[in-house]
PDB file of the backbone (N, CA, C, O) and the ligand in Angstrom, with CONECT records:
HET     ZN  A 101       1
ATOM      1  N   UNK A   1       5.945 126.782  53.326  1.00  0.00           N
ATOM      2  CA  UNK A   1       4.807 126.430  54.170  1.00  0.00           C
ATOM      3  C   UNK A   1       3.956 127.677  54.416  1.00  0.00           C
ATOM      4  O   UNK A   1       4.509 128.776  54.373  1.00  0.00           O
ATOM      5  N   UNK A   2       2.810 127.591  54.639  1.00  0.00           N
ATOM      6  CA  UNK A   2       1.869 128.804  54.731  1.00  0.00           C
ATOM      7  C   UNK A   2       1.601 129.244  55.899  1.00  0.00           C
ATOM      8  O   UNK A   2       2.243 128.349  56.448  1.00  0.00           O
ATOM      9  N   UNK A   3       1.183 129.889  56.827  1.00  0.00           N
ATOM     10  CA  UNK A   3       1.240 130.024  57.893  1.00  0.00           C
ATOM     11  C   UNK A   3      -0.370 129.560  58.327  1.00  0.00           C
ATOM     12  O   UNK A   3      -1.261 130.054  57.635  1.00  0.00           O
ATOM     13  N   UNK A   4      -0.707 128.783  59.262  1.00  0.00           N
ATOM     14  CA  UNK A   4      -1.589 128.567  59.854  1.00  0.00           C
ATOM     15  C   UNK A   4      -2.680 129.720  60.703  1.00  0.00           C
ATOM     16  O   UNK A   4      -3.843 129.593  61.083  1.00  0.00           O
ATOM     17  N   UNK A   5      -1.958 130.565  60.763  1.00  0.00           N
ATOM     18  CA  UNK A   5      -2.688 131.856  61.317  1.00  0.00           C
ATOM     19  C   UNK A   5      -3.034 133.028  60.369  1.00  0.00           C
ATOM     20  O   UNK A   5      -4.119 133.568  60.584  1.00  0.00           O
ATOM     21  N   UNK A   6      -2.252 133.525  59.312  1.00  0.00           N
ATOM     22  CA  UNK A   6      -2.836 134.357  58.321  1.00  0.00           C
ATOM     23  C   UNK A   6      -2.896 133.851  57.144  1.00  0.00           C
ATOM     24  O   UNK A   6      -3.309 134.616  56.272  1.00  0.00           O
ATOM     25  N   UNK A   7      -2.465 132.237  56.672  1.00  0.00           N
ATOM     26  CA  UNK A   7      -2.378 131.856  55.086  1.00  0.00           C
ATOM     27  C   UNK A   7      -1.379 132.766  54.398  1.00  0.00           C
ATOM     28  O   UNK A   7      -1.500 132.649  53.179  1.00  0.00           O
ATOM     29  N   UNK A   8      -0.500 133.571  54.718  1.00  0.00           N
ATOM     30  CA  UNK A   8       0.794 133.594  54.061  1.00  0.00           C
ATOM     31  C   UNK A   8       2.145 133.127  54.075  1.00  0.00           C
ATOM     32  O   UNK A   8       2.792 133.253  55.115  1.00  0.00           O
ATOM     33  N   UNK A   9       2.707 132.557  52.969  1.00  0.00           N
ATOM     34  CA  UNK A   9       3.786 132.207  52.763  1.00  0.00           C
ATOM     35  C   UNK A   9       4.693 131.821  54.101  1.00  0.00           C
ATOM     36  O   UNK A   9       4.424 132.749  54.863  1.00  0.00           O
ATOM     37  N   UNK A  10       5.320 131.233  54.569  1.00  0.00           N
ATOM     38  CA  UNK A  10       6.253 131.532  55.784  1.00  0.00           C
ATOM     39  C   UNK A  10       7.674 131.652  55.299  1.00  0.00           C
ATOM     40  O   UNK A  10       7.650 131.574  54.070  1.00  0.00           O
ATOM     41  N   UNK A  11       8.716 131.784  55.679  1.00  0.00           N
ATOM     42  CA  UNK A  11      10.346 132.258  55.721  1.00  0.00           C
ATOM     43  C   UNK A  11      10.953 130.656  56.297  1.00  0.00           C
ATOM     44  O   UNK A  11      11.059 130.464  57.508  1.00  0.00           O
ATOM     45  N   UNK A  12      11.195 129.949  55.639  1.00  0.00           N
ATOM     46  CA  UNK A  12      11.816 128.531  55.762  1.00  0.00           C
ATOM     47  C   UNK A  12      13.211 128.355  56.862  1.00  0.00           C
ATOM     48  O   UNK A  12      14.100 128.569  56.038  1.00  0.00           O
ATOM     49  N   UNK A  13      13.707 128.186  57.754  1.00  0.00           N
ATOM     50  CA  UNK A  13      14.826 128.259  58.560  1.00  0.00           C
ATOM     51  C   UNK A  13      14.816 127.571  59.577  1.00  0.00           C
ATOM     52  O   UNK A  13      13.888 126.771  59.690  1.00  0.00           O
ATOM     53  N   UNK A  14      16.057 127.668  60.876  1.00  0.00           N
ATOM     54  CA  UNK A  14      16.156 126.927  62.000  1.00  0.00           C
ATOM     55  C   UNK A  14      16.136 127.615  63.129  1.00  0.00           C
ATOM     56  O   UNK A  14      15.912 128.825  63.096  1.00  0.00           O
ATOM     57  N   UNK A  15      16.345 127.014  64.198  1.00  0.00           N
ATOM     58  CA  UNK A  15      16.493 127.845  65.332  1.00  0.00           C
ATOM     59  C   UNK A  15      18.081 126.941  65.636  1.00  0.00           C
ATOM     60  O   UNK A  15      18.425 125.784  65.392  1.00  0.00           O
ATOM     61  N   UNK A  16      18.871 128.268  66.359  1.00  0.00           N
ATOM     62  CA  UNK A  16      20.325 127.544  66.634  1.00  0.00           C
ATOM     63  C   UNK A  16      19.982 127.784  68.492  1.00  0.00           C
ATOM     64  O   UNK A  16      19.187 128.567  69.011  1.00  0.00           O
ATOM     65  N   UNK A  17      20.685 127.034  68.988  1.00  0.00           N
ATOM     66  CA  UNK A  17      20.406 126.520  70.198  1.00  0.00           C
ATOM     67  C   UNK A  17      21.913 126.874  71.259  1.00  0.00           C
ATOM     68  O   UNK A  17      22.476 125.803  71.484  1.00  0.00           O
ATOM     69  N   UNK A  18      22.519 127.853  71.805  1.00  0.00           N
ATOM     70  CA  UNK A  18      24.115 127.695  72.623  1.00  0.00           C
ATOM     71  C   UNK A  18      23.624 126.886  73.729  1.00  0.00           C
ATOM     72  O   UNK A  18      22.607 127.017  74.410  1.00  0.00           O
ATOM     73  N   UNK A  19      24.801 125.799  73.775  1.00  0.00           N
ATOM     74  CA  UNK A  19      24.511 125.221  74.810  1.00  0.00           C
ATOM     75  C   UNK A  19      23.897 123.791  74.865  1.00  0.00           C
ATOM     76  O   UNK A  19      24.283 123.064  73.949  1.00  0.00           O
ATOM     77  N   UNK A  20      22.889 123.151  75.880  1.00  0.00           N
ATOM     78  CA  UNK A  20      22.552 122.242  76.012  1.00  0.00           C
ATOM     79  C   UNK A  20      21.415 121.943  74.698  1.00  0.00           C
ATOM     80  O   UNK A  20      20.881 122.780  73.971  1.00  0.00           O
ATOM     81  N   UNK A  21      21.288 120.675  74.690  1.00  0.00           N
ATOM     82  CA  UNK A  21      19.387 120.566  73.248  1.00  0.00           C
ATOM     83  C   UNK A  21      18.244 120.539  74.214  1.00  0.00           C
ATOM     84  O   UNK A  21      18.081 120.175  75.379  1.00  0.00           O
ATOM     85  N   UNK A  22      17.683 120.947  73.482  1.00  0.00           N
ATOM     86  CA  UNK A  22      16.307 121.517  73.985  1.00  0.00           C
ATOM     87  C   UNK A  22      15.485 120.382  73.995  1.00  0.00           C
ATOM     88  O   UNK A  22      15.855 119.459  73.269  1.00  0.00           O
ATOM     89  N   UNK A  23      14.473 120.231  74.634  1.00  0.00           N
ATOM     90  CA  UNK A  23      14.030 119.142  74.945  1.00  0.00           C
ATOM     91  C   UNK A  23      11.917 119.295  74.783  1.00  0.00           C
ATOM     92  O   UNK A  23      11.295 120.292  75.150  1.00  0.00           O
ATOM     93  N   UNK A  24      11.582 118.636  74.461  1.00  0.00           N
ATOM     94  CA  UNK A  24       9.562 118.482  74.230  1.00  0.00           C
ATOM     95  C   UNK A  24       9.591 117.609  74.996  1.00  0.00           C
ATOM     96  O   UNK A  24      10.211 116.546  74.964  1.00  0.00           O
ATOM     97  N   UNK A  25       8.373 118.355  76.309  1.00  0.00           N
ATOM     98  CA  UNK A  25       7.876 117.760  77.310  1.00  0.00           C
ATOM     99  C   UNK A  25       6.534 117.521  77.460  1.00  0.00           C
ATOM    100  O   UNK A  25       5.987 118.618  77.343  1.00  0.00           O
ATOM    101  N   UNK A  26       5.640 116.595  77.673  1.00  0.00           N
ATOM    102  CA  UNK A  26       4.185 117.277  77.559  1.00  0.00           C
ATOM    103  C   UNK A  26       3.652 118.182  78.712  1.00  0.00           C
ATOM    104  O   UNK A  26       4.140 118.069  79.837  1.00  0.00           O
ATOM    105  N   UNK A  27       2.471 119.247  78.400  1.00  0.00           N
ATOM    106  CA  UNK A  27       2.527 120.047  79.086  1.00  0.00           C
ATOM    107  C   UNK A  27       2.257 120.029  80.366  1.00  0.00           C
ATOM    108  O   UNK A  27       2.906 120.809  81.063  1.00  0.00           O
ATOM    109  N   UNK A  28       1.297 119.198  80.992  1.00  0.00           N
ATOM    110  CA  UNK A  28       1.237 118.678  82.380  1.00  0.00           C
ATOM    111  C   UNK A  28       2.554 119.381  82.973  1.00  0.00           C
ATOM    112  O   UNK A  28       2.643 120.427  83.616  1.00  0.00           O
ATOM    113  N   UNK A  29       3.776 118.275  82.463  1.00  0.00           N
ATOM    114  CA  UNK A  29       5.095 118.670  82.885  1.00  0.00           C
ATOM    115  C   UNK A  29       5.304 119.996  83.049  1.00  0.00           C
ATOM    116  O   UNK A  29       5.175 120.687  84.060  1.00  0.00           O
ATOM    117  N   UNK A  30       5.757 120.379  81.566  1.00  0.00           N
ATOM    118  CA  UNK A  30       6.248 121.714  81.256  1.00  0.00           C
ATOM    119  C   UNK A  30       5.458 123.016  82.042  1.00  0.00           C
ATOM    120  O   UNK A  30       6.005 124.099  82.251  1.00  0.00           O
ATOM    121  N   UNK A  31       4.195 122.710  82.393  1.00  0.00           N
ATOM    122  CA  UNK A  31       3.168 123.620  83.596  1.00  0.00           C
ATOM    123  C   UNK A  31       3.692 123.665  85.004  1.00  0.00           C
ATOM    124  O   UNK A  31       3.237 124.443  85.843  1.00  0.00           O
ATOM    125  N   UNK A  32       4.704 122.773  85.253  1.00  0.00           N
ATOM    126  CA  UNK A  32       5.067 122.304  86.945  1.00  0.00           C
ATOM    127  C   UNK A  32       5.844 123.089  87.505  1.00  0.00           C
ATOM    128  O   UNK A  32       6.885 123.394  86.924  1.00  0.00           O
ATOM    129  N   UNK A  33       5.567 123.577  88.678  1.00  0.00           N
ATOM    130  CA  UNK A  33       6.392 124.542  89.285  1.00  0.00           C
ATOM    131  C   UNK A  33       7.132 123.789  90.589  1.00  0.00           C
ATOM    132  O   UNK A  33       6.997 122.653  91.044  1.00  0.00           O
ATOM    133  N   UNK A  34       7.806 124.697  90.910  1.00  0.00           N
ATOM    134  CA  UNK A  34       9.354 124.372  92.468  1.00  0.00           C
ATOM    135  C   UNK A  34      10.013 123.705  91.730  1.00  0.00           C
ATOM    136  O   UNK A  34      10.350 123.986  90.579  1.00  0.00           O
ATOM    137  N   UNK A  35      10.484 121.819  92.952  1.00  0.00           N
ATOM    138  CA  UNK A  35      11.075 121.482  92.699  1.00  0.00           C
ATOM    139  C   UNK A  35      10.544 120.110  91.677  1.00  0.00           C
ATOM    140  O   UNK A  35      11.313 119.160  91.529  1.00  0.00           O
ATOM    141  N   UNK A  36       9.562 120.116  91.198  1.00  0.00           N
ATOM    142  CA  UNK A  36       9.507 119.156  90.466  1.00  0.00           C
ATOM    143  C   UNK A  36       9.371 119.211  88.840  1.00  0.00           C
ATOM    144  O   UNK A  36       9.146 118.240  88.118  1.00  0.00           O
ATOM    145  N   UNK A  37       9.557 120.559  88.427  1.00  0.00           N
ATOM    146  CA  UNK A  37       9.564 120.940  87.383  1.00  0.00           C
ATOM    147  C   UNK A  37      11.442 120.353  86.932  1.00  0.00           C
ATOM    148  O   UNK A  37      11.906 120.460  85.796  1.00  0.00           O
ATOM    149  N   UNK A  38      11.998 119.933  87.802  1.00  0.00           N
ATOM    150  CA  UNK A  38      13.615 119.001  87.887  1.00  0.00           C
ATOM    151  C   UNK A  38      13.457 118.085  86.505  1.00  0.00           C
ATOM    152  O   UNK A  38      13.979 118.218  85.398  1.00  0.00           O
ATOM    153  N   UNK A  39      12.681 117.269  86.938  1.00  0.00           N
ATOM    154  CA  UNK A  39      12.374 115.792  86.342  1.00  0.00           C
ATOM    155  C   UNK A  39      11.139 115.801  85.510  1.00  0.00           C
ATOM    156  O   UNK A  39      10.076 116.415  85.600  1.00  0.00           O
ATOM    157  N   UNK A  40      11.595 114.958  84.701  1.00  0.00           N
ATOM    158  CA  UNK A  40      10.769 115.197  83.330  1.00  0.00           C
ATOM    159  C   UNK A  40      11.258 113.678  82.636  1.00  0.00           C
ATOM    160  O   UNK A  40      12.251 113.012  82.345  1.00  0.00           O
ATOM    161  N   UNK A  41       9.501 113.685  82.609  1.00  0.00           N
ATOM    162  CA  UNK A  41       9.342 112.288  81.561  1.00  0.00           C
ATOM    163  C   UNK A  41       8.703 111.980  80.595  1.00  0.00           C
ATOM    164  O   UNK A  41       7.492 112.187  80.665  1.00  0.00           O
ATOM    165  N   UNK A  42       9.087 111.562  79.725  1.00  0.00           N
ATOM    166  CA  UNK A  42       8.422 111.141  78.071  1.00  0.00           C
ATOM    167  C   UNK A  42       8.700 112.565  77.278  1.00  0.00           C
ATOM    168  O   UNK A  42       7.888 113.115  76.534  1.00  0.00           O
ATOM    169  N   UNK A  43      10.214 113.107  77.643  1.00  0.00           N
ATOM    170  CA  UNK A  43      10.838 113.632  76.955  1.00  0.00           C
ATOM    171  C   UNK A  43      11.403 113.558  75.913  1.00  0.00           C
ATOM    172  O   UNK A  43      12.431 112.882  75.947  1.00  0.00           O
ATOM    173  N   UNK A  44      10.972 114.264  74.389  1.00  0.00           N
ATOM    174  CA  UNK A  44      11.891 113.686  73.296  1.00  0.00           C
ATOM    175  C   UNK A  44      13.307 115.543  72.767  1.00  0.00           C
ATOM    176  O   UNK A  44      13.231 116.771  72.731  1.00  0.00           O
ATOM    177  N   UNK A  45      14.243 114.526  72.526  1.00  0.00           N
ATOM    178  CA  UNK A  45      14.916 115.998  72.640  1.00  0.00           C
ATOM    179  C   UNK A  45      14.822 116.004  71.004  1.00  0.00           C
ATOM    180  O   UNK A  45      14.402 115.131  70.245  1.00  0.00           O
ATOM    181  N   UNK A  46      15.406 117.401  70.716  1.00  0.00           N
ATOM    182  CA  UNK A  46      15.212 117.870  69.095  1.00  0.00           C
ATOM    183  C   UNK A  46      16.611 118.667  68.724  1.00  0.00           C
ATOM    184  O   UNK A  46      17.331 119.422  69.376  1.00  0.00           O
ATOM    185  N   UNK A  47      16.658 118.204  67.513  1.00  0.00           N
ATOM    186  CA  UNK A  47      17.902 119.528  67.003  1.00  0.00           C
ATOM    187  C   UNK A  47      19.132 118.460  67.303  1.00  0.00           C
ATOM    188  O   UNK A  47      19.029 117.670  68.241  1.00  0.00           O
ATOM    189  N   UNK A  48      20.004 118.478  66.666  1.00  0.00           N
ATOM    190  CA  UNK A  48      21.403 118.004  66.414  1.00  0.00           C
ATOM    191  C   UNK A  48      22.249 118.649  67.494  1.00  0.00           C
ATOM    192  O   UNK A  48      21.684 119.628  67.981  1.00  0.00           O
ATOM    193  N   UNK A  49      23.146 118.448  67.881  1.00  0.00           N
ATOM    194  CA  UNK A  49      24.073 119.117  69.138  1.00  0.00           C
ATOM    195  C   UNK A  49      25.511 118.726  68.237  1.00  0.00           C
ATOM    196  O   UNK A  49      25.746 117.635  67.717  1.00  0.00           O
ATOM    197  N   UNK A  50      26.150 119.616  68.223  1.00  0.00           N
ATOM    198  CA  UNK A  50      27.680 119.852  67.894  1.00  0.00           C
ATOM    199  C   UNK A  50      28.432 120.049  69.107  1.00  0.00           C
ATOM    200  O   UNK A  50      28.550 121.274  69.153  1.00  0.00           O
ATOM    201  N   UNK A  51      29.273 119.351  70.571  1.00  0.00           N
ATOM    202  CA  UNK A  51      29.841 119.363  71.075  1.00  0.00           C
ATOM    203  C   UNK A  51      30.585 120.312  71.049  1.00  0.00           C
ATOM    204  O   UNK A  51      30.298 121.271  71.766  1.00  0.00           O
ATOM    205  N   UNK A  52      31.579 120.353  70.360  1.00  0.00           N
ATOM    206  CA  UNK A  52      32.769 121.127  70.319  1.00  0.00           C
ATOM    207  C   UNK A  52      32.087 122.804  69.554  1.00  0.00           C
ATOM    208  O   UNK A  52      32.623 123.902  69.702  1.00  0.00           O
ATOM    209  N   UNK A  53      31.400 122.652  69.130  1.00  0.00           N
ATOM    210  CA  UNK A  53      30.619 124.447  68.771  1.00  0.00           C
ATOM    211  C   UNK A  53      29.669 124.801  70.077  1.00  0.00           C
ATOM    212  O   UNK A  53      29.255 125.948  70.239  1.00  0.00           O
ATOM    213  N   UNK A  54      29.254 123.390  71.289  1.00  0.00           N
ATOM    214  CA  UNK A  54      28.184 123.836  72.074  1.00  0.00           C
ATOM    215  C   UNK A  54      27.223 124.539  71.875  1.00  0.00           C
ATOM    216  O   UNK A  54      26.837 125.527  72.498  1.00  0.00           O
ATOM    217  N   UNK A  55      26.523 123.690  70.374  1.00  0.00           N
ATOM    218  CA  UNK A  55      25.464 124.509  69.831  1.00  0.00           C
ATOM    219  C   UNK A  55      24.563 123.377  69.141  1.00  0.00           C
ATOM    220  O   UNK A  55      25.162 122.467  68.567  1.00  0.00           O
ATOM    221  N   UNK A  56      23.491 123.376  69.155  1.00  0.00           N
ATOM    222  CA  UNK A  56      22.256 122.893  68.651  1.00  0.00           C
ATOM    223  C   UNK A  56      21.670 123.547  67.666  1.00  0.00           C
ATOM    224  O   UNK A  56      21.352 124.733  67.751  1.00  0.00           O
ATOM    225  N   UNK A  57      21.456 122.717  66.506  1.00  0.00           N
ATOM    226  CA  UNK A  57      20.657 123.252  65.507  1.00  0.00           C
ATOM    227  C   UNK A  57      19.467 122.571  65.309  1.00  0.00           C
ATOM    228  O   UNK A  57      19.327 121.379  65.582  1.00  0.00           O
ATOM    229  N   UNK A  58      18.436 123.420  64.755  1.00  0.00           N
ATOM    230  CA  UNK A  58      16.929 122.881  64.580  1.00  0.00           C
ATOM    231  C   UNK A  58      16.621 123.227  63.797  1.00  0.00           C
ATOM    232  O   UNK A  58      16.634 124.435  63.563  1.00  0.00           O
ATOM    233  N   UNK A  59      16.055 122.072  62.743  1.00  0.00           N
ATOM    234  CA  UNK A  59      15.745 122.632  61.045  1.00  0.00           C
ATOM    235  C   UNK A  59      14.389 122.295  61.448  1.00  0.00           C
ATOM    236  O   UNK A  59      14.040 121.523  62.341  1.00  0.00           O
ATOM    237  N   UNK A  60      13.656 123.008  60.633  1.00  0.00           N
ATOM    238  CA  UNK A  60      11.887 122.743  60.419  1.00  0.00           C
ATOM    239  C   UNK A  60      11.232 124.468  61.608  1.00  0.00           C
ATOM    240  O   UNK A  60      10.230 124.719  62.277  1.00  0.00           O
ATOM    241  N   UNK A  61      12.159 124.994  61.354  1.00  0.00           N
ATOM    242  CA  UNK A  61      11.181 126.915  61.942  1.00  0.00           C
ATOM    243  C   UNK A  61      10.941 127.082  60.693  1.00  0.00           C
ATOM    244  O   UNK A  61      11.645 126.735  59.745  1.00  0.00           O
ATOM    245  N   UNK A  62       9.651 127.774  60.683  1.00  0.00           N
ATOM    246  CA  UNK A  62       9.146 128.672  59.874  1.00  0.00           C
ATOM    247  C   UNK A  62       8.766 129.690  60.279  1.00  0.00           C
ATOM    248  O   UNK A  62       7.907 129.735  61.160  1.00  0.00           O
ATOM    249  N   UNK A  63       9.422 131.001  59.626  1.00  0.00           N
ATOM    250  CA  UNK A  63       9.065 132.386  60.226  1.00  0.00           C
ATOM    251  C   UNK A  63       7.568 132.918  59.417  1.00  0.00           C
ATOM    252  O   UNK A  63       7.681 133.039  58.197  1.00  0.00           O
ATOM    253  N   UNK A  64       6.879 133.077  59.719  1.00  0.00           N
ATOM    254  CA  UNK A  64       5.985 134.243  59.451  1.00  0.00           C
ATOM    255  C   UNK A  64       6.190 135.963  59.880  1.00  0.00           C
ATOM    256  O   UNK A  64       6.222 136.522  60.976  1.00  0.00           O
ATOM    257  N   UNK A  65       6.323 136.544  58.286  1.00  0.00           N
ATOM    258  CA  UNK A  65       6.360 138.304  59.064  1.00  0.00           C
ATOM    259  C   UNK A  65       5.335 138.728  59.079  1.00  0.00           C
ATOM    260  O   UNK A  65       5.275 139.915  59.398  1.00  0.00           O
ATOM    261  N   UNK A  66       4.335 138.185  58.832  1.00  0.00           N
ATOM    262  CA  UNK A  66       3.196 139.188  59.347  1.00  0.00           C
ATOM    263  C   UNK A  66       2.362 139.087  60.361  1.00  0.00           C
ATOM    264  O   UNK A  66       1.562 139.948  60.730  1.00  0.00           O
ATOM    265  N   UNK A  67       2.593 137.729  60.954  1.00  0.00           N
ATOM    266  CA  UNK A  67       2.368 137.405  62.249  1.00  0.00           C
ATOM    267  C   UNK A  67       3.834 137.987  63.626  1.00  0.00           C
ATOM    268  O   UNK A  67       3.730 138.647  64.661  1.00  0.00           O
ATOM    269  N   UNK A  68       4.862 137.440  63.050  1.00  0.00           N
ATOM    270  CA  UNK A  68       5.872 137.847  63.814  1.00  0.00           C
ATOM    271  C   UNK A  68       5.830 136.511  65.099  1.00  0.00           C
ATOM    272  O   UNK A  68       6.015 136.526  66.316  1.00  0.00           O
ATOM    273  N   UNK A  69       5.527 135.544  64.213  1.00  0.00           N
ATOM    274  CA  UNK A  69       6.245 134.005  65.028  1.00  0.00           C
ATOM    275  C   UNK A  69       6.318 133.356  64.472  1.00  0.00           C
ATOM    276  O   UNK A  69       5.619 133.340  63.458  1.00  0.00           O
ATOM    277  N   UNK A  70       7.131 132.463  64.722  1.00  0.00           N
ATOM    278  CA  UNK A  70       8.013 131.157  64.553  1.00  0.00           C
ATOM    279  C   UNK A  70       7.167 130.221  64.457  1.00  0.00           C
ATOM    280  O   UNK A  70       6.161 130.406  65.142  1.00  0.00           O
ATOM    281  N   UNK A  71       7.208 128.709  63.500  1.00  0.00           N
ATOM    282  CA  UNK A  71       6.365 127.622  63.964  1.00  0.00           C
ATOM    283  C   UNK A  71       6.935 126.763  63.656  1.00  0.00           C
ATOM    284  O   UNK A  71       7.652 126.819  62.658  1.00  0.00           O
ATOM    285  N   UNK A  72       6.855 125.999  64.174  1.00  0.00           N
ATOM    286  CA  UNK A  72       8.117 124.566  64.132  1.00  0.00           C
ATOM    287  C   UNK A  72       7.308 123.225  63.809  1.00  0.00           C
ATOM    288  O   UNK A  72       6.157 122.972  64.163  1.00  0.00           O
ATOM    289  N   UNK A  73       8.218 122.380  63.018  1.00  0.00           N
ATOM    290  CA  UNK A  73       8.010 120.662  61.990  1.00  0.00           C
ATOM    291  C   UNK A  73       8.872 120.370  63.133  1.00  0.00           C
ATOM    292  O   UNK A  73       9.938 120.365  62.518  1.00  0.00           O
ATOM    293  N   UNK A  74       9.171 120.143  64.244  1.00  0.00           N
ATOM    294  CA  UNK A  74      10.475 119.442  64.269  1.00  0.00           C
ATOM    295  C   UNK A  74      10.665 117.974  64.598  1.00  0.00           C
ATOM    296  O   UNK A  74       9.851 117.419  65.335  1.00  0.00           O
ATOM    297  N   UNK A  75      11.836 117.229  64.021  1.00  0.00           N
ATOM    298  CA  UNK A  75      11.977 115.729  64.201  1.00  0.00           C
ATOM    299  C   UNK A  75      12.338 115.548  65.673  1.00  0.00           C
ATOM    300  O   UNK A  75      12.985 116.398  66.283  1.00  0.00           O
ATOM    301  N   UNK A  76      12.000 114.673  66.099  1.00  0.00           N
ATOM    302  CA  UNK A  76      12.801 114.024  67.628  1.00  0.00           C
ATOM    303  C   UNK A  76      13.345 112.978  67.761  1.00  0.00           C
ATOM    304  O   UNK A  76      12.797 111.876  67.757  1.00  0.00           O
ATOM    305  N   UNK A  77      14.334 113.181  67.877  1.00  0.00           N
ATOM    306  CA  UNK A  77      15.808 112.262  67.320  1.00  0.00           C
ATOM    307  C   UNK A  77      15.901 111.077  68.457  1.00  0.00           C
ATOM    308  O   UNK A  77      16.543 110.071  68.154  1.00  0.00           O
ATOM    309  N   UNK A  78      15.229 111.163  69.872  1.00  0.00           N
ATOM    310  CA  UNK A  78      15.748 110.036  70.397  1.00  0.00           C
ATOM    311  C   UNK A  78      14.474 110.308  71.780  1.00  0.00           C
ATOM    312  O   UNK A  78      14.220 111.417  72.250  1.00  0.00           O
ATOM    313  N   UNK A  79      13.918 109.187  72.155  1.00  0.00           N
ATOM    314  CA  UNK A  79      13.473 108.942  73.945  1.00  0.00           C
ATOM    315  C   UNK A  79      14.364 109.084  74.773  1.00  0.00           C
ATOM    316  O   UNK A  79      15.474 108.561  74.679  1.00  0.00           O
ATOM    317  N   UNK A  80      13.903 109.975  75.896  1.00  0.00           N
ATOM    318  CA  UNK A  80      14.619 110.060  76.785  1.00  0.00           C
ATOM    319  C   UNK A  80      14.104 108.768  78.053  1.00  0.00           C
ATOM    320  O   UNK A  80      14.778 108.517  79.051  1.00  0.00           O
ATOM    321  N   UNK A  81      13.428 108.418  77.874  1.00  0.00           N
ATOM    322  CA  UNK A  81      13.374 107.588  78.828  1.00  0.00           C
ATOM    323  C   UNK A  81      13.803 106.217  79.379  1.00  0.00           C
ATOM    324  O   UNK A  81      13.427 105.854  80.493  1.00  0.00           O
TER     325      UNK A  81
HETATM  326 ZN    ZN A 101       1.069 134.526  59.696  1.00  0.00          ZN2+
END
């Protein structure tokens, strides 16, 4: 994939996740501060979760080095709502 910011090549890979899966919120949400940044809706989570490794994997990063970020395809495996 090419990178959207300089048109070179990108570095094909995942992001691994310890712990809980990570979750896409829209930003309204994800902007919310105190206590209501808690609850979250029209959440889709991403990345596979392995229980017993307590680890999440996420295929679809693409590294760019000449930018020096990450950009993500990623699938969303299920509604949280
Ligand atoms: Zn780039």
């Amino acid at each position: 994939m090419k990178c959207p910011i300089c048109g070179k090549e990108m570095q094909d890979g995942g992001i691994v996740v310890d712990g809980v899966a990570p979750m896409w919120v829209p930003k309204e949400q994800f902007d919310r501060k105190g206590l209501k940044r808690i609850i979250y809706r029209e959440g889709r989570s991403i990345g596979k979760t392995n229980i017993i490794l307590g680890q999440t994997k996420i295929s679809g990063a693409f590294f760019c080095r000449e930018c020096n970020k990450v950009i993500g395809i990623f699938d969303v495996t299920n509604n949280i709502d």
